[in-house]
C-alpha positions as CSV (number, residue, x, y, z in Angstrom):
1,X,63.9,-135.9,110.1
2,X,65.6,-133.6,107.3
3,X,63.9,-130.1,106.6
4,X,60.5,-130.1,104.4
5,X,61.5,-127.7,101.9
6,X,64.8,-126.0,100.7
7,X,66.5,-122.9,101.7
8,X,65.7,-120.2,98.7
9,X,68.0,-117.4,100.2
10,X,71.7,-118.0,99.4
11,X,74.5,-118.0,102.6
12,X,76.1,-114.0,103.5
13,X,78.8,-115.9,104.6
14,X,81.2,-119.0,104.2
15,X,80.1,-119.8,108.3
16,X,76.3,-119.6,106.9
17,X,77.2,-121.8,104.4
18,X,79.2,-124.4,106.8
19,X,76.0,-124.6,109.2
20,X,73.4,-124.9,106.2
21,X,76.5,-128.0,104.8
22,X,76.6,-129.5,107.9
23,X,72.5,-129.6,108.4
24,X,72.1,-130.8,105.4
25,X,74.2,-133.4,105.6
26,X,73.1,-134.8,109.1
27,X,69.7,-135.0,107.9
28,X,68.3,-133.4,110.9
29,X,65.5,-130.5,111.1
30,X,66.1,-127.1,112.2
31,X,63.9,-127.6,115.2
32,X,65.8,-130.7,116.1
33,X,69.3,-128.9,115.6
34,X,67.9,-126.0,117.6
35,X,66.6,-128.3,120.7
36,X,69.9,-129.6,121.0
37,X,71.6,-125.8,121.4
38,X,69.1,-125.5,123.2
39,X,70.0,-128.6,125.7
40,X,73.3,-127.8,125.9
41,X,72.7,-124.2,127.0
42,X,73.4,-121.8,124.3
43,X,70.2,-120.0,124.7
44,X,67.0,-121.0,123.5
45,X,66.9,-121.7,120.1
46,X,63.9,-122.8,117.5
47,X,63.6,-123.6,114.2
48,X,63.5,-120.0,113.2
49,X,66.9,-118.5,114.6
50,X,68.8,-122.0,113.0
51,X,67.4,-121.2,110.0
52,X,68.9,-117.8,110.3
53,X,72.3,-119.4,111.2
54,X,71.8,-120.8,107.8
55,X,71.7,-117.3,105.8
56,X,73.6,-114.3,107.5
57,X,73.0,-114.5,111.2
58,X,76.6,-114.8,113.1
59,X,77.8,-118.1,114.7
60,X,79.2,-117.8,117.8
61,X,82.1,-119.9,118.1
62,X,80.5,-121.9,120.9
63,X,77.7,-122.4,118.5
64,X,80.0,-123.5,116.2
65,X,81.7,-126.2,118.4
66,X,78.2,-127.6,119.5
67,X,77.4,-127.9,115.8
68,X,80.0,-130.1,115.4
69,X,79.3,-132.2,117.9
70,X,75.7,-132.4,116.5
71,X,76.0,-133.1,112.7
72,X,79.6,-134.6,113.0
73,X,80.6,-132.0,110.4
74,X,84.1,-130.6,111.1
75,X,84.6,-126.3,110.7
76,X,86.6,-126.3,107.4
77,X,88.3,-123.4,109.0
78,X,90.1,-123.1,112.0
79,X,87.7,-120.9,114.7
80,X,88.7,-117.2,116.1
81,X,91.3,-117.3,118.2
82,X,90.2,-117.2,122.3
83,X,91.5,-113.6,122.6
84,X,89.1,-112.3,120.2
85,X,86.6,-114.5,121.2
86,X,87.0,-113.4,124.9
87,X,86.6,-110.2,123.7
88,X,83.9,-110.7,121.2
89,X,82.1,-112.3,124.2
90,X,82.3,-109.4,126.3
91,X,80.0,-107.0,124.2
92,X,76.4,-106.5,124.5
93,X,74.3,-108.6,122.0
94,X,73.7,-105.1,120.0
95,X,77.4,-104.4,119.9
96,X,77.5,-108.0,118.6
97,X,75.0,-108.0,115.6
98,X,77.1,-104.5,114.6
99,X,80.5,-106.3,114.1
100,X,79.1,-109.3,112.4
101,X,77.4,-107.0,110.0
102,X,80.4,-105.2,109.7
103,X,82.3,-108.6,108.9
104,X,79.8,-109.1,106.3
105,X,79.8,-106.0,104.5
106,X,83.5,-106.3,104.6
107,X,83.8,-109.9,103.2
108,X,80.9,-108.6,100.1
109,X,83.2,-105.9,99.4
110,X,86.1,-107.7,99.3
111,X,84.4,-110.2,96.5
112,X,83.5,-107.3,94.5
């Protein structure tokens, strides 16, 4: 079952736009995208925080892989490298949403 209506705020990032791509393209809703991460252990996810996967919240890169697996989408980039994911992993989820809004304001800055 594909989403009922379309996505009106545009991707932060070029991850954002991978996960909305790779939704899209499965034809599968948000809820049903977020049961599966949810299945698989990620956390408990509902149609609300994929949606926000979709526009600028960070993907984890175990999020990432299990979105593979789900839409059959491959990353068109290659992921972090484990060292910095290791290290990523080790801060607090507060410490967390602080560098990925870093990473964001970085990236917009860079465009200009």
């Amino acid at each position: 079952m594909s989403r009922s209506r379309p996505d009106k705020t545009p991707p932060e990032s070029p991850v954002n736009a991978w996960v909305r791509a790779a939704i899209d393209s499965c034809g599968k809703s948000y809820q049903a995208v977020g049961d599966e991460l949810t299945r698989r252990g990620l956390g408990v996810y509902d149609r609300s925080k994929v949606q926000k996967m979709t526009v600028s919240r960070g993907v984890s890169a175990e999020e990432a892989a299990a979105l593979v697996q789900i839409t059959e989408v491959p990353l068109p980039f290659a992921p972090p490298t484990s060292a910095f994911v290791d290290r990523y992993q080790q801060l607090s989820p507060e410490d967390r949403e602080m560098i990925d809004a870093m990473v964001v304001r970085l990236l917009a800055a860079k465009r200009g």
